[in-house]
C-alpha positions as a printed NumPy array, in Angstrom:
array([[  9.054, -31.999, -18.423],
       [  8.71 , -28.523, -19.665],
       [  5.335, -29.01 , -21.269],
       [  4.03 , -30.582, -18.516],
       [  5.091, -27.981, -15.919],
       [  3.663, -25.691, -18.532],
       [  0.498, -27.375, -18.646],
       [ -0.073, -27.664, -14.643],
       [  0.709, -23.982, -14.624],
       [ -1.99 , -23.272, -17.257],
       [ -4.342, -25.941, -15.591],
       [ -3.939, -23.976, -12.232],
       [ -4.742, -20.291, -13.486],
       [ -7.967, -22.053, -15.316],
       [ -9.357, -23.443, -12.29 ],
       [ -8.644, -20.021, -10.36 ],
       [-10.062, -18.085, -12.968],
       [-13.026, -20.29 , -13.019],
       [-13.307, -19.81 ,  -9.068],
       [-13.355, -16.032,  -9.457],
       [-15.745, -15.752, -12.409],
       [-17.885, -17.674, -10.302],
       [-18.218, -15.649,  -7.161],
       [-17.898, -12.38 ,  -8.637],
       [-21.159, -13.803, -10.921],
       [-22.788, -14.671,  -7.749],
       [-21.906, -11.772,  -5.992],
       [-23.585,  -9.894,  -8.891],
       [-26.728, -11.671,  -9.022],
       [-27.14 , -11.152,  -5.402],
       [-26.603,  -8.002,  -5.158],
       [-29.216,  -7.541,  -8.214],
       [-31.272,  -9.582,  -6.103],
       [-31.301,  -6.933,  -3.607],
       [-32.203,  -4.294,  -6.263],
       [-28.142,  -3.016,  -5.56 ],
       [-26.43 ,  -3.824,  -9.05 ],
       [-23.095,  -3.397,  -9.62 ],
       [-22.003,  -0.273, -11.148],
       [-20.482,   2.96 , -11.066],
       [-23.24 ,   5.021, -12.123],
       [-24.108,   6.095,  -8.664],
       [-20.913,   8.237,  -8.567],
       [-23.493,  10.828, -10.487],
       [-26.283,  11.191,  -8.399],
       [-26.797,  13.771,  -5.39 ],
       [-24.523,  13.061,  -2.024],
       [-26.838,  14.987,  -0.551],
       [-24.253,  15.337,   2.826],
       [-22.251,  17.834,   3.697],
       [-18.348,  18.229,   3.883],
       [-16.969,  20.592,   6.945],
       [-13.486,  20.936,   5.439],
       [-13.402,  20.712,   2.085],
       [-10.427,  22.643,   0.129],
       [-12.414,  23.407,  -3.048],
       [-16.345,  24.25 ,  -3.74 ],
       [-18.93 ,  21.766,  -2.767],
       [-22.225,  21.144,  -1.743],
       [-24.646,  18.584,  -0.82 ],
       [-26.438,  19.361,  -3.797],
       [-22.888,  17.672,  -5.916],
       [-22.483,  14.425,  -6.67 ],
       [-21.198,  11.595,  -4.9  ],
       [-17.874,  12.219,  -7.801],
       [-17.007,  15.322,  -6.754],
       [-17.37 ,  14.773,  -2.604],
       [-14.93 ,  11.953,  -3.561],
       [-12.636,  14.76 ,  -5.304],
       [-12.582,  16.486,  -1.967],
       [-11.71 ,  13.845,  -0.017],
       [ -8.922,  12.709,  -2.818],
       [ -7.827,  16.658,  -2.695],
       [ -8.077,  16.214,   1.48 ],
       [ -5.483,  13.016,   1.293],
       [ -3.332,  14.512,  -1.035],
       [ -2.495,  17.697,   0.735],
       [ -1.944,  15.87 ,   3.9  ],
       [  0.281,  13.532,   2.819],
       [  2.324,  16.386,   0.49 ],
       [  2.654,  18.409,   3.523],
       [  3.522,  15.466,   5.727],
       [  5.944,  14.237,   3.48 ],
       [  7.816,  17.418,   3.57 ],
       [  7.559,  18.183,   7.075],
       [  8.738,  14.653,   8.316],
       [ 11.471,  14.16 ,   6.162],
       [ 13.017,  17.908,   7.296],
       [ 12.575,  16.844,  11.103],
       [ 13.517,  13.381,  10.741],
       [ 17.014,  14.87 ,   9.395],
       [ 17.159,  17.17 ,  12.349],
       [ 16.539,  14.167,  14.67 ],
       [ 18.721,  12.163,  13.446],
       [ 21.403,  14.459,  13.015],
       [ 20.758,  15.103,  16.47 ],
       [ 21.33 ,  12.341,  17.79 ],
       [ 24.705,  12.327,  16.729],
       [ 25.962,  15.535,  18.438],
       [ 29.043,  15.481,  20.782],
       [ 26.391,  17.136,  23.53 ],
       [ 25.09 ,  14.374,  25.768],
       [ 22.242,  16.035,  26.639],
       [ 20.964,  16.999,  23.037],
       [ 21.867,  13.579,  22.054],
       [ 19.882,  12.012,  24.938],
       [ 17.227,  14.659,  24.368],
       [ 16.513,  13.366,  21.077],
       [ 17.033,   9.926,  21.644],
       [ 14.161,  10.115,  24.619],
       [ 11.622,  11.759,  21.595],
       [ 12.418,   9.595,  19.48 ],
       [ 12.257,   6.426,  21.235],
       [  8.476,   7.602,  23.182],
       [  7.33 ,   8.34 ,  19.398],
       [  8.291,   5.376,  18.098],
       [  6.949,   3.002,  20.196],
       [  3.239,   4.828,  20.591],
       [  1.056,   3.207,  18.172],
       [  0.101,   6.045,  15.607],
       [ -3.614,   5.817,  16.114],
       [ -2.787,   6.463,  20.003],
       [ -1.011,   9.327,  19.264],
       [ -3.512,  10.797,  16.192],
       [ -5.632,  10.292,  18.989],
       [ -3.736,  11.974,  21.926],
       [ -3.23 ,  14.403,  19.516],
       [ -6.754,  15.238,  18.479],
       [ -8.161,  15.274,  22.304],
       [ -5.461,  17.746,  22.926],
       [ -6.402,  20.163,  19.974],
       [ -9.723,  20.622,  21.411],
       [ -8.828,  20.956,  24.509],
       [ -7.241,  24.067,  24.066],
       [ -8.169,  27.395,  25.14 ],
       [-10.713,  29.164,  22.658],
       [ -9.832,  31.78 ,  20.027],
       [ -9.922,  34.963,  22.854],
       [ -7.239,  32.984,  24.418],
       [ -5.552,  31.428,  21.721],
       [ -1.925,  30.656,  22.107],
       [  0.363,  32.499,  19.751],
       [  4.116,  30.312,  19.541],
       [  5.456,  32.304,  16.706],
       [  3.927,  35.948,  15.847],
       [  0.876,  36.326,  13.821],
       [  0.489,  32.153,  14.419],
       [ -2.699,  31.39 ,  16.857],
       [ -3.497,  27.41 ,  18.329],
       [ -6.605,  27.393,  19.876],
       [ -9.36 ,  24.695,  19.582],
       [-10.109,  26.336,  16.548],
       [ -7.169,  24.947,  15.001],
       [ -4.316,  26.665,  13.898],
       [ -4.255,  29.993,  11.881],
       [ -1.152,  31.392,  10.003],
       [ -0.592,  34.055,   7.841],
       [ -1.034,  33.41 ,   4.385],
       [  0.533,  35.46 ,   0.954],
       [ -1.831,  35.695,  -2.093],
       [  0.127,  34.849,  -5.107],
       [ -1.337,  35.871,  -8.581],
       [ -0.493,  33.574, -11.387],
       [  2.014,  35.653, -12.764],
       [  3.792,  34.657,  -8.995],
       [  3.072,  30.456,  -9.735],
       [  3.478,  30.846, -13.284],
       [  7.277,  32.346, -12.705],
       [  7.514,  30.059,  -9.976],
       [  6.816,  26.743, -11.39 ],
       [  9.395,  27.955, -14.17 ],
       [ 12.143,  28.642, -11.856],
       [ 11.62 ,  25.123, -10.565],
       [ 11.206,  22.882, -13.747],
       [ 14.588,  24.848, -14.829],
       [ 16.219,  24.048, -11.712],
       [ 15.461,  20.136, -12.023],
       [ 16.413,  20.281, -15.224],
       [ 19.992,  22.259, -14.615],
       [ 20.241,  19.612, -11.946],
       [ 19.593,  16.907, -14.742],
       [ 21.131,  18.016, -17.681],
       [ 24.156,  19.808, -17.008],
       [ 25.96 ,  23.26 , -16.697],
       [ 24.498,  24.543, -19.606],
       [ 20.966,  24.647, -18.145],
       [ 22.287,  26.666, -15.092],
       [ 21.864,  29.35 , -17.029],
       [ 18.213,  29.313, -17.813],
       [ 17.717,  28.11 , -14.195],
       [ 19.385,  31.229, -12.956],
       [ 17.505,  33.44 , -15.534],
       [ 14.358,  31.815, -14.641],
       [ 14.484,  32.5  , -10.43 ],
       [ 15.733,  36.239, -11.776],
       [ 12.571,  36.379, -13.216],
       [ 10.696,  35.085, -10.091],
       [ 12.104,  37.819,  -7.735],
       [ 11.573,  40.32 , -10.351],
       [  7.739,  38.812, -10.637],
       [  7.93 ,  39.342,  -7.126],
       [  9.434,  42.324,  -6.823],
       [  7.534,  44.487,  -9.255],
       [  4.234,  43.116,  -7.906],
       [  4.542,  42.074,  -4.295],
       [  2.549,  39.116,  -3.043],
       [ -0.386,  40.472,  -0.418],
       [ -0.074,  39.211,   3.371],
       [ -3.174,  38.296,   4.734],
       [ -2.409,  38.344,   8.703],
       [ -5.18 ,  36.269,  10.661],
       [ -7.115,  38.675,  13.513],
       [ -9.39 ,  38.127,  16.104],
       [-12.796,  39.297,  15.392],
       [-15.741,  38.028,  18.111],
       [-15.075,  34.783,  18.919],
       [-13.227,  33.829,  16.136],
       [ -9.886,  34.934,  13.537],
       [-10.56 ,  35.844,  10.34 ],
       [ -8.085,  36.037,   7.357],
       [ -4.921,  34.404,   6.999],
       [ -4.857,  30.41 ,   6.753],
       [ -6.65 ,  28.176,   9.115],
       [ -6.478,  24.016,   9.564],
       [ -8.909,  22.289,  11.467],
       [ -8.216,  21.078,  14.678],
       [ -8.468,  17.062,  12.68 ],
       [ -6.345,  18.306,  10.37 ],
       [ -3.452,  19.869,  12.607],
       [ -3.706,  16.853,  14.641],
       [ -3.436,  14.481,  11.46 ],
       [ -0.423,  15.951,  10.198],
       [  0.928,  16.231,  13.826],
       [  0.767,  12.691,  14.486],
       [  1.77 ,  11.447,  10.651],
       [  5.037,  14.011,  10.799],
       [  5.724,  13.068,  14.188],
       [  5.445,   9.131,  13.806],
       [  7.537,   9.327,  10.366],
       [  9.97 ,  11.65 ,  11.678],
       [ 11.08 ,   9.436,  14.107],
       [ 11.519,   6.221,  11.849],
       [ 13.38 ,   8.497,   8.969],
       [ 15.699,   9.962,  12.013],
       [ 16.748,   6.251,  12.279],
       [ 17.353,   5.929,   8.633],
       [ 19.328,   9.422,   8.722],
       [ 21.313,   7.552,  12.034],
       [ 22.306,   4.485,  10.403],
       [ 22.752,   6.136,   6.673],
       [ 25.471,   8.492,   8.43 ],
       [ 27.03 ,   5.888,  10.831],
       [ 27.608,   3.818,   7.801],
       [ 29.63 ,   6.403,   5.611],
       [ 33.601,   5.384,   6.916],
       [ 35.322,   6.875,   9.456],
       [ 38.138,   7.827,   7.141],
       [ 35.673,  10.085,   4.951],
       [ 35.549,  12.754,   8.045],
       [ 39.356,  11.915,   9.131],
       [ 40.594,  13.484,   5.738],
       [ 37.874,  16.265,   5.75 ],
       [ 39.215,  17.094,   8.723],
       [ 42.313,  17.052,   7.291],
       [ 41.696,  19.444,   4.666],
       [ 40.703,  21.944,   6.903],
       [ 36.656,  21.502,   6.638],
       [ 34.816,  21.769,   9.927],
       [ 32.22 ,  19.663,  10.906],
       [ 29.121,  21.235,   9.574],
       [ 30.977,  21.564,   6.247],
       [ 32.159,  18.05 ,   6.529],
       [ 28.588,  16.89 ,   7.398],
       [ 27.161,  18.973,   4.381],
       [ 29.369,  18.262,   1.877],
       [ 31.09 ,  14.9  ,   2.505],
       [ 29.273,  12.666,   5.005],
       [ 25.375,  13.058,   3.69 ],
       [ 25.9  ,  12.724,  -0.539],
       [ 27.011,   9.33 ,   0.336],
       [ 24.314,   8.572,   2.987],
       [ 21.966,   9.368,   0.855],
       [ 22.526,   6.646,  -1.292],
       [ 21.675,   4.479,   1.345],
       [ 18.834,   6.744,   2.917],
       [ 16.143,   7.198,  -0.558],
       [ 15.069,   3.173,  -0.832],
       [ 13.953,   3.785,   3.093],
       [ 12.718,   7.46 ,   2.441],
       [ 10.622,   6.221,  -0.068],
       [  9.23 ,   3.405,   1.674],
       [  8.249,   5.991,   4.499],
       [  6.313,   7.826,   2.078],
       [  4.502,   5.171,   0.831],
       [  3.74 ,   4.692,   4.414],
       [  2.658,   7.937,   5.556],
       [  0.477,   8.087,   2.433],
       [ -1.441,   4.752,   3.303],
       [ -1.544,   5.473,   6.716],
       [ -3.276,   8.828,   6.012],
       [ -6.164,   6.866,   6.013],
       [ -6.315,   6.97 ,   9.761],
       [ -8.501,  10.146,   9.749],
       [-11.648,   8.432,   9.587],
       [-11.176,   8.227,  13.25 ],
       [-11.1  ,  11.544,  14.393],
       [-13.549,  12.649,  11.647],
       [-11.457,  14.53 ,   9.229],
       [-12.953,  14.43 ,   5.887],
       [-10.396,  12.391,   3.518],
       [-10.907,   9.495,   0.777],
       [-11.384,   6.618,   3.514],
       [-13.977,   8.734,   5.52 ],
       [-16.154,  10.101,   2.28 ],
       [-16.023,   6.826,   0.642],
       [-17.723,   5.102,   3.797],
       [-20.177,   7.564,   3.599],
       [-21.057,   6.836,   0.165],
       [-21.156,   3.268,   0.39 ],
       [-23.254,   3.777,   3.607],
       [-26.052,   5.711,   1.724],
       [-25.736,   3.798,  -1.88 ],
       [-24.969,   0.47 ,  -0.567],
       [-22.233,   0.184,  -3.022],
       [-19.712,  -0.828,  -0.86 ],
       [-17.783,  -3.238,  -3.615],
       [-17.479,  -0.251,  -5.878],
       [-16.535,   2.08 ,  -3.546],
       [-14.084,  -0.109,  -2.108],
       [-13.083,  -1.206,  -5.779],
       [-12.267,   2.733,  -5.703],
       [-10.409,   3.188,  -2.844],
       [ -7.923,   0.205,  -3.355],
       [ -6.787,   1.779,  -6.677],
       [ -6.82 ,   5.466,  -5.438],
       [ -4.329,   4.098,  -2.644],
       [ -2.506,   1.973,  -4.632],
       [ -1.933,   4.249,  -7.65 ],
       [ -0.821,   7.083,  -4.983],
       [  1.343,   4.375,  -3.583],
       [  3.241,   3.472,  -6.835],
       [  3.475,   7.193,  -8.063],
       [  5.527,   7.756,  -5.118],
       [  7.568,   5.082,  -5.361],
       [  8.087,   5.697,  -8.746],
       [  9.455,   9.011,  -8.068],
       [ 11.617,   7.967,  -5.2  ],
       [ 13.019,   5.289,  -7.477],
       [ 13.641,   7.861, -10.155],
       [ 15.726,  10.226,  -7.958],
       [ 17.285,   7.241,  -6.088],
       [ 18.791,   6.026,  -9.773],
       [ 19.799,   9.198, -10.169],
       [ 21.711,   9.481,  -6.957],
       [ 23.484,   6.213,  -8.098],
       [ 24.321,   7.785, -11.38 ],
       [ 28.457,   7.675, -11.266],
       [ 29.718,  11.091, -11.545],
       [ 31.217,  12.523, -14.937]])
């Protein structure tokens, strides 16, 4: 019975394997037909178009390789920054919507509810008609000091660190996970390592470039695009709210009795919250932290529709002016997907960590 189920299995991959071969070989032979053969050596010719926000050098004159670096670069740093920033509100939210006030609690309840049930294109959308809307940079609003929104996008102040700063920095980190990982001994080089940091910083002080108004336009500082502050609007805003339901039900589900004999001790609620009620929710809130991640990440790729500049958008291009669309879509399947699994990865790492039994 054994051999035989083995041999229907084997029979069954055969004939699938056979189907594939055979229309990915005429696939090829049409598209060679066409004078369009497959291949990836059209990632070294000219793109010959340009790129309005690209964080590194380009120029038409580059190949089609490095405006897909820039659009790689583009996705990364918006889903880095949107991972951050949702997971930080989402907390607040969902702590929120816990508090003894009724009004915060309904507060955040009614922002979290309208978020959740706009569709996130809708909102991107929303989001990107409002940006330009805005008054322009004479008028610009200014929420926090030195920060401007106008329909120029938003400008912040930004501090140039030299590499001695990043270098010390980076340090200071690695020895901090590792403390965190390996025990009390590596406190100690943790805590020499963010001595050295301040005293990097200290000794030579980072420069603050503060943004100014100059004609009809700021110059210095940092500024994001108007597609770009709306993208990571909409992606922090839509993510918050789901991981404010995670942080909810995570807390909800840590026993009653846990707080009851905090209280007891003497702890108050913040202290109860911080130390007693969220180590255990966590456990319960990285598989779904993760998972939103992985989501934000993937849906990232909603920029191509207000024209921001990331993988999806620069890989269209390409395949519109090579007619390579198999190989650039080849591309951005395994661009997506290995982004996809590196998070997860990491989440899953840290998760097995927080399930690590004390001692």
């Amino acid at each position: 019975m054994r051999l035989r189920s083995a041999a229907l299995q084997g029979l069954g991959l055969g004939l699938a394997a056979a189907v594939l071969w055979w229309l990915a070989r005429n696939t090829a032979l049409t598209l060679e037909q066409n004078g369009i053969p497959l291949g990836f050596a059209f990632l070294r010719q000219p793109a010959n178009f340009d790129i309005g926000d690209s964080p590194m050098a380009y120029s038409p004159a580059d190949s089609f390789l490095r405006a897909i670096g820039v659009g790689l670069v583009n996705t990364l740093r918006v889903s880095v920054v949107g991972w951050g920033l949702s997971i930080v509100m989402g907390f607040g939210l969902g702590i929120l919507r816990l508090a003894d006030n009724p009004a915060v609690r309904g507060i955040a309840r009614g922002v979290v509810e309208v978020v959740r049930n706009v569709p996130l294109l809708l909102l991107l959308l929303f989001l990107a008609a409002t940006m330009h809307a805005l008054p322009p940079a004479r008028a610009a609003l200014e929420p926090l000091p030195n920060v401007f929104i106008s329909g120029r996008g938003l400008v912040m102040p930004s501090l140039g660190l030299g590499a001695v700063h990043w270098l010390a920095g980076i340090v200071s980190i690695a020895t901090l996970a590792l403390a965190a990982r390996r025990g009390a001994r590596w406190w100690y080089v943790a805590v020499a390592s963010g001595l050295a940091f301040a005293v990097a910083l200290a000794a030579s002080p980072p420069a603050t470039d503060i943004p100014r108004l100059q004609g009809f336009n700021f110059i210095g500082g940092i500024t994001l695009s108007p597609e770009l502050t709306a993208l990571i609007a909409a992606l922090t805003l839509h993510h918050a709210a789901h991981i404010s339901e995670v942080v909810r039900g995570a807390i909800l589900g840590v026993p009653s009795r846990q707080r009851d004999a905090a209280f007891a001790l003497g702890l108050s609620r913040g202290q109860t919250l911080r130390f007693v009620v969220v180590p255990q929710a966590l456990r319960a809130m990285v598989p779904l932290l993760a998972a939103n991640c992985v989501s934000l990440t993937k849906n990232s790729s909603l920029a191509v529709a207000i024209g921001f500049p990331d993988l999806v958008s620069i890989l269209n291009t390409t395949a519109n002016q090579t007619g390579h669309a198999i190989e650039t879509m080849l591309i951005m399947i395994a661009v997506y997907l290995t982004l996809s699994l590196a998070v997860a990865a990491g989440m899953n790492a840290y998760n097995r960590r927080v399930l690590r039994p004390a001692g």
